[in-house]
C-alpha positions in Angstrom: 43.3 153.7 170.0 41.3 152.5 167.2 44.1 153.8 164.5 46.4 152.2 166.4 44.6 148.8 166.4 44.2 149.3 162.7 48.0 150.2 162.1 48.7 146.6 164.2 46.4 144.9 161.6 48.1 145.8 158.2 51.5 145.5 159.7 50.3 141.6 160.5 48.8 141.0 157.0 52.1 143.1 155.4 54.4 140.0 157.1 51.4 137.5 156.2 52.4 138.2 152.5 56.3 137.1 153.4 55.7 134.5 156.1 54.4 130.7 155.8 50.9 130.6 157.1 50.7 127.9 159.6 47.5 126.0 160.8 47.2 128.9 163.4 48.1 131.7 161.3 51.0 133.5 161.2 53.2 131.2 162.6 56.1 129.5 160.7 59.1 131.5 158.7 59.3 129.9 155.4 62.4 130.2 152.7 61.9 132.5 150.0 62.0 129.9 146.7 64.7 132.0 143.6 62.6 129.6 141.2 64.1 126.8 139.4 68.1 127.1 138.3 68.3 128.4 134.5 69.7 125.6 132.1 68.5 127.1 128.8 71.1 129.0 126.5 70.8 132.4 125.4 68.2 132.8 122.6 69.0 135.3 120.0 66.5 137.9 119.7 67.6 140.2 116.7 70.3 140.5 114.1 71.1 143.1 112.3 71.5 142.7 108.9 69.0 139.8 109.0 70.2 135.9 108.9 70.7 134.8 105.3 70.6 138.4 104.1 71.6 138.6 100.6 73.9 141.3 98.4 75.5 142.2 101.9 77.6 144.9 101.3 78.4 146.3 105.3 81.6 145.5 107.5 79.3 145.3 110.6 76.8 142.4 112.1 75.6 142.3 115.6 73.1 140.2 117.6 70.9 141.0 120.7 70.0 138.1 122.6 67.3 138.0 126.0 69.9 137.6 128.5 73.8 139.0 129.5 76.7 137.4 127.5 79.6 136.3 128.8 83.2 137.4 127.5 83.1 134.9 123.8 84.9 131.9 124.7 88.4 131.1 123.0 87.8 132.7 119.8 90.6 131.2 117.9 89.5 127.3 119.1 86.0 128.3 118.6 84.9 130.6 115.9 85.2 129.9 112.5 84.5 132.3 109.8 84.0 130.6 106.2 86.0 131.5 103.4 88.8 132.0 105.6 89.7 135.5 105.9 93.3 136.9 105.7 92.5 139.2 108.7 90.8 137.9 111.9 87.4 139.9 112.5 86.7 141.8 115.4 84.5 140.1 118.2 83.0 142.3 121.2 80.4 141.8 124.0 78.2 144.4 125.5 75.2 143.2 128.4 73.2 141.6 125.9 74.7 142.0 122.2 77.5 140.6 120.6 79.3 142.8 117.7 81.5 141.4 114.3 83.3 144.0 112.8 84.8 142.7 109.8 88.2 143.4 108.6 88.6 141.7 105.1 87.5 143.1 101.8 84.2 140.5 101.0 84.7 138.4 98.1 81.4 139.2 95.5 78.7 136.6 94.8 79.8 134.7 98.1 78.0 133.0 101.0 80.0 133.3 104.2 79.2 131.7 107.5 80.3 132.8 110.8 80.3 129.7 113.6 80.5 130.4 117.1 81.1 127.2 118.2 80.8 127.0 122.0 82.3 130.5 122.6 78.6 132.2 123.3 77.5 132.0 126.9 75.1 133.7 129.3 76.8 135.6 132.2 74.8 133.8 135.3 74.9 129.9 135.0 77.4 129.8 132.2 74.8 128.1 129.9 76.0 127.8 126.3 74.5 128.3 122.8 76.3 125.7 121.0 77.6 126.1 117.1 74.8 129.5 116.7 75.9 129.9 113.0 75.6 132.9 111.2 74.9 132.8 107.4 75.1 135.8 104.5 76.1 136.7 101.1 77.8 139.3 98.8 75.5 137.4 95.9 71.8 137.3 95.1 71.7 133.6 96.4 72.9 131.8 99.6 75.3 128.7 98.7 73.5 125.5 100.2 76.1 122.6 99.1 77.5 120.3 102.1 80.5 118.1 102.3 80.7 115.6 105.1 83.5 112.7 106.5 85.6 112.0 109.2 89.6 112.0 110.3 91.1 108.6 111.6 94.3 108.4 113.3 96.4 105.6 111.1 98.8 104.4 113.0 95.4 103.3 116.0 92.4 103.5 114.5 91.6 106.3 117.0 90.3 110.3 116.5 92.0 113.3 117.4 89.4 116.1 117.8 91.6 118.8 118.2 92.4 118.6 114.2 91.2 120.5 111.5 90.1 119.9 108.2 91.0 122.4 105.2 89.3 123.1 101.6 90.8 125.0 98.8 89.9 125.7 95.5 91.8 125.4 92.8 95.1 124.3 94.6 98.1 122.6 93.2 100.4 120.1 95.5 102.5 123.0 97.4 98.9 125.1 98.2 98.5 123.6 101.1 102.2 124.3 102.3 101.8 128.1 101.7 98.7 129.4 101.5 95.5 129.3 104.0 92.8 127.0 103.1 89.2 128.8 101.7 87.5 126.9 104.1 87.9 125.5 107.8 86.2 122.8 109.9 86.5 121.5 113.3 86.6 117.6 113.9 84.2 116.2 116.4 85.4 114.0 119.5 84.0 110.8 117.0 86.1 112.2 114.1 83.5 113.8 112.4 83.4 117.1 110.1 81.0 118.4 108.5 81.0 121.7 105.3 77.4 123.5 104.9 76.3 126.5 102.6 79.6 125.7 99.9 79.6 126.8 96.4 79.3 124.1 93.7 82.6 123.0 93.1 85.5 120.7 93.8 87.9 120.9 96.5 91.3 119.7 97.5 90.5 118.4 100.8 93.1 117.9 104.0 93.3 117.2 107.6 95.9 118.8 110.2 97.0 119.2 113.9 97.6 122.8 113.9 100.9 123.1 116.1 101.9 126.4 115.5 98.3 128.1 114.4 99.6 128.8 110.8 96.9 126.7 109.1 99.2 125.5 106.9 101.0 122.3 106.7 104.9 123.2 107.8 106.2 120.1 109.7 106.3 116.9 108.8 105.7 115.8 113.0 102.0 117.1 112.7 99.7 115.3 112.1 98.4 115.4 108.5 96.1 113.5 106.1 95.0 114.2 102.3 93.0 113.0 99.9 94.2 111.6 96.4 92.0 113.2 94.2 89.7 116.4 94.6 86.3 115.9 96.2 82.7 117.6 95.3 80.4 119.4 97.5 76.7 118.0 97.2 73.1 119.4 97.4 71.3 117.0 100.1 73.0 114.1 101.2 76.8 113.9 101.0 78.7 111.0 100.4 81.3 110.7 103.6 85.4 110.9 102.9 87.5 109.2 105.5 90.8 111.0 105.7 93.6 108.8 107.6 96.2 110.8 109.8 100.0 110.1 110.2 103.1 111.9 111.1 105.9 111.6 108.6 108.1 112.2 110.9 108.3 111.6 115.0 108.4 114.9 117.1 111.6 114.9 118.8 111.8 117.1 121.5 115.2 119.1 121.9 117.1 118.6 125.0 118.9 120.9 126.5 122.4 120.6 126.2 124.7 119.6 128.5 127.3 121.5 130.3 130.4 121.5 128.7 132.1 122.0 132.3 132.2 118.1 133.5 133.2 117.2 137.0 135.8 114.0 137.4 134.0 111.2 138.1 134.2 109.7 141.8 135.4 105.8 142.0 132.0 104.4 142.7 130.9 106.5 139.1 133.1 104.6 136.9 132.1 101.2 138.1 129.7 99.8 135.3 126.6 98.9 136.3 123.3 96.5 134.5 119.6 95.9 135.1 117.7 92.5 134.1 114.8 92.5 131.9 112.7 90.4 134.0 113.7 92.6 137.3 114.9 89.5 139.1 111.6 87.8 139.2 109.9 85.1 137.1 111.4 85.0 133.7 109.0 84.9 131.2 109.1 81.7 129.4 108.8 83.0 125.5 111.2 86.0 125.9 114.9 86.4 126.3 117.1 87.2 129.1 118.4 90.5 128.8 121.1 92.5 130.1 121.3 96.3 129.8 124.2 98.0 130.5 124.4 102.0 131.8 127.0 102.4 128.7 128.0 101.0 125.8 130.2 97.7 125.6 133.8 97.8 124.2 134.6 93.8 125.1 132.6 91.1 126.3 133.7 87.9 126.8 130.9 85.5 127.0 132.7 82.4 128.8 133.0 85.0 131.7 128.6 84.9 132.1 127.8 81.3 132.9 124.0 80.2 133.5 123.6 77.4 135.7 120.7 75.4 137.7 120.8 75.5 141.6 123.7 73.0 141.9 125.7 75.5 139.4 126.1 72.6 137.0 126.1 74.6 133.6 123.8 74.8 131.2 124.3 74.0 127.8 123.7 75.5 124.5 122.8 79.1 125.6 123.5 81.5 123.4 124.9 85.5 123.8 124.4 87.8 121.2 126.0 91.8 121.8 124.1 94.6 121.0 125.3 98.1 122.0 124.6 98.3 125.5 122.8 94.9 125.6 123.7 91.1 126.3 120.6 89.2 125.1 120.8 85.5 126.4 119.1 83.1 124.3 117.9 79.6 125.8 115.0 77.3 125.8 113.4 77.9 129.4 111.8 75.5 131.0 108.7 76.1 133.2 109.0 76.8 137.0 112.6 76.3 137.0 115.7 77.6 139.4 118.7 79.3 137.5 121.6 80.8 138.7 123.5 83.3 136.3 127.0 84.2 137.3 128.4 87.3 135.8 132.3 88.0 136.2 133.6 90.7 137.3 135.7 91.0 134.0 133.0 89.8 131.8 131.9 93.2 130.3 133.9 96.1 129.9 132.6 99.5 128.5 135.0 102.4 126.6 136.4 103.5 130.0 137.4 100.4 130.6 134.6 99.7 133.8 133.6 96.8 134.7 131.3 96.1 137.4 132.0 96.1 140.9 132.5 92.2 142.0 131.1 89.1 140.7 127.4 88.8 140.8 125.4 85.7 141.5 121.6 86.2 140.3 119.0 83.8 141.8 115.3 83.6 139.3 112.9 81.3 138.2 110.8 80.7 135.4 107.3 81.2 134.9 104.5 78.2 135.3 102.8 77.0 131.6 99.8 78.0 133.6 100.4 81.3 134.3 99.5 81.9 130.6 96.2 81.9 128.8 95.1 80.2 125.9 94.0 82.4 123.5 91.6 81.3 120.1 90.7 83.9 118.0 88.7 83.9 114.9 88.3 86.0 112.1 85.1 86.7 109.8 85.4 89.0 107.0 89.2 89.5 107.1 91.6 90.1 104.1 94.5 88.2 104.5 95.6 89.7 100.8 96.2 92.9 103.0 99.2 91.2 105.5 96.9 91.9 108.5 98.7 91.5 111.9 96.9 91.8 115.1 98.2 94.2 117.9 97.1 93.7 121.7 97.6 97.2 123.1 97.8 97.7 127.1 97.4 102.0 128.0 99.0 103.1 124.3 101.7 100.9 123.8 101.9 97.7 121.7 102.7 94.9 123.7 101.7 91.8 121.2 102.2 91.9 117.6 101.8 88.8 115.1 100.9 88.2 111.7 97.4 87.1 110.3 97.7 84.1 108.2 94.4 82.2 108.4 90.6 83.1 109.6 91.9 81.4 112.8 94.7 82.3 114.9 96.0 80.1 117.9 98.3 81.2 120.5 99.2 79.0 123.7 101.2 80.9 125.9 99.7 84.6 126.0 100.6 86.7 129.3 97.0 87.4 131.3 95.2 90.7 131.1 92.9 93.2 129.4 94.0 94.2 125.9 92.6 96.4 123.0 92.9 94.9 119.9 93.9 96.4 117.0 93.9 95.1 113.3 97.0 96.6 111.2 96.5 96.5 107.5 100.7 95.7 106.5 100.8 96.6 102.8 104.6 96.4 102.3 104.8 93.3 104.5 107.4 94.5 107.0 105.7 93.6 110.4 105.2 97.4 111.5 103.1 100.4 110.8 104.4 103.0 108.6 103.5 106.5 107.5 102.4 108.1 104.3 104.6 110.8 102.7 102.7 114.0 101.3 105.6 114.8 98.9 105.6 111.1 97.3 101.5 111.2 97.3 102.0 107.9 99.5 98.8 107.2 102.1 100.1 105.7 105.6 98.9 102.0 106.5 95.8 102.0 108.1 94.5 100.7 111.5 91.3 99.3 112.8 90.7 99.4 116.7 88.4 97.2 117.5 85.6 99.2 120.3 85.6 96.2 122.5 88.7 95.3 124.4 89.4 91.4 125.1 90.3 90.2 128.7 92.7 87.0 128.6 92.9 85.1 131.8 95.9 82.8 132.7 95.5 78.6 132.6 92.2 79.4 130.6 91.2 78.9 127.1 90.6 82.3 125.8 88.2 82.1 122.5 86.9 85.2 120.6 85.4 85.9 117.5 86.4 89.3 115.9 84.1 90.9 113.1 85.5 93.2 110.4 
């Protein structure tokens, strides 16, 4: 009996060790705590050869670190190995080390640099060790020179971090046509780049969107910048280069073609038909009336489309001008005003010889003065020696556009909303952006956005200032 009662005991202070000791002993089941979650990344705990090693001569480099790896990451988006090899190295993961096996014949007296990038990761939480660089050379010396700037998109003002920027050495204009660049960085979501451990030296220096993965400029619809004259890597601090992006050319998508098989069309598909550019609702009081037809016109006869007010009495000096597949109807509205515009049947008549179906009457009216804002806008440290012309820009697209003539700019009837602004420097004067040309060593026009955005409100005077 008294082994037994002993036996009872243990087993009680065995579950004591498990169980939440209440006020009368054993009493409440607690949770068993897994500690706090784990939000550090890897830490490396070995390489072999040693970082910074010097007179490397192997093909191999691996890396133990104190916890299980992950698969690497996206290795062509993430790792960079500098000077660019010809041959891709081998990457590999096993439980807690991470293997290079390299494939290109090392140049001698060399630093090289391997950057991971975000590709290393622990298996569990998924925590990453961001940009763990790897440094050696073939020399007796590890190269310690930087070279620093950032990538602007031209045409906005804007950053693109998915481009690349290039070095070569020794490169003549087609170099960066043919050949892969010697060295590679990534650009940072603020535009960013940033060289370390270069030789001494100058460098031909270039920015690309990558389309195709060649690292090589192919096309003129990538995105592309250079640099007029070479640029030299520095010891401590670096003095920043701005390179500004374009696109020569736009990237037209091909269509697919159409079927050379064509059905005949039905009655109803020959009848022409148009669409207004205010939609049939208010008609914006600084803008034209335009009509757009589905092809384009072979006659028009513009005493057949007669604009009239309510008691179709018609208007006078309204003007018609043909473009293509367009009528644009010029006239001096007038605010919060009826019109009528009556479009014959046998006004417009396309190659087919369609017309519309019947005689359309269209009912609109114009806009009130105070459905506009007012806008002031003044300028401090602008260059009006530069053309600069102001774009208001609503989700990518310009929808304003004027020139800059004075530090102040007045407009009185500006539609109501929330605009970024952007500042274009106009060079040639033409009232639009254009692009540089690699071939011609022309840089594009270049454009300032503005990081705050302006909100215009209608029958309200609207008055900025903008620094530069």
């Amino acid at each position: 009996m008294r082994a037994t009662g002993l036996l009872y005991s243990l087993l009680i202070i065995a579950l004591c060790g498990i169980i939440t000791i209440g006020s009368n002993g054993c009493g409440q089941i607690g949770a068993i705590s897994g500690g706090a979650k784990d939000t550090l990344p890897p830490v490396l705990v070995d390489a072999k050869p040693e970082p910074a090693t010097t007179n490397f001569t192997g093909n191999k480099i691996s890396f133990s670190f104190d916890e299980y790896i992950d698969e690497l990451q996206d290795i062509q988006a993430n790792i960079i190995v500098s000077p660019y090899p010809k041959q891709t190295p081998e990457f590999r993961t096993k439980l807690k080390t991470v293997s290079i096996k390299l494939k290109d014949s090392l140049l001698p007296n060399t630093t090289y640099s391997i950057n991971f990038g975000s590709a290393i990761k622990d298996v569990n939480e998924g925590n990453v060790l961001k940009n763990f660089t790897y440094v050696f050379s073939t020399g007796p010396v590890i190269d310690s020179m930087r070279l620093s700037g950032k990538v602007e998109l031209a045409e906005t003002g804007k950053t693109d971090s998915t481009m690349i920027v290039m070095l070569y050495r020794n490169a003549v204009d087609s170099t960066v046509e043919k050949i892969k660049p010697n060295y590679i960085a990534f650009v940072k979501g603020d535009g960013s780049f940033s060289f370390y451990n270069l030789p001494p030296g100058n460098f031909n220096i270039y920015a690309l969107k990558d389309g195709d993965g060649g690292k090589t400029y192919n096309s003129k619809s990538e995105l592309f910048a250079f640099l007029d004259k070479p640029v030299t890597s520095e010891k401590d601090s670096t003095s920043p280069v701005t390179l500004y992006a374009y696109a020569e050319e736009k990237d037209i998508k091909q269509q697919p073609q159409a079927s050379t098989t064509t059905k005949p069309k039905t009655a109803a598909q020959k009848k022409l038909k148009y669409t207004l550019s205010n939609g049939g609702e208010g008609q914006d009081l600084r803008k034209d009336l335009v009509l757009q037809y589905t092809s384009a016109i072979k006659k028009f006869d513009s005493s057949k489309i007669i604009l009239t007010d309510t008691n179709y009495v018609p208007i006078s000096g309204v003007h018609y001008l043909l473009d293509s597949n367009k009528i644009v109807l010029k006239q001096a509205w007038k605010e919060e005003t009826d019109y009528r515009l009556i479009i014959n049947k046998t006004a417009v008549t396309d190659s087919t010889d369609s017309t519309i179906a019947k005689t359309d009457t269209i009912r609109f009216k114009t806009k009130r003065e105070a459905d506009y804002g007012n806008v002031v806008l003044r300028f401090n440290n602008i260059d009006l020696k530069k053309h600069p012309v102001i774009q208001f820009v609503q989700q990518g697209d310009i929808k304003e556009s004027f020139a800059i003539t004075s530090q102040e700019w007045r407009y009185k009837l500006f539609p109501p909303g929330e605009y970024e602004i952007r500042i274009l420097f106009d060079d040639n004067n033409n009232g639009r952006w254009d692009p540089g040309s690699y071939s011609k060593k022309l840089q594009p026009e270049k454009v300032i956005a503005l990081p705050k955005k302006i909100s215009i409100r209608e029958s309200w005077d609207n008055e900025s200032e903008i620094n530069l």
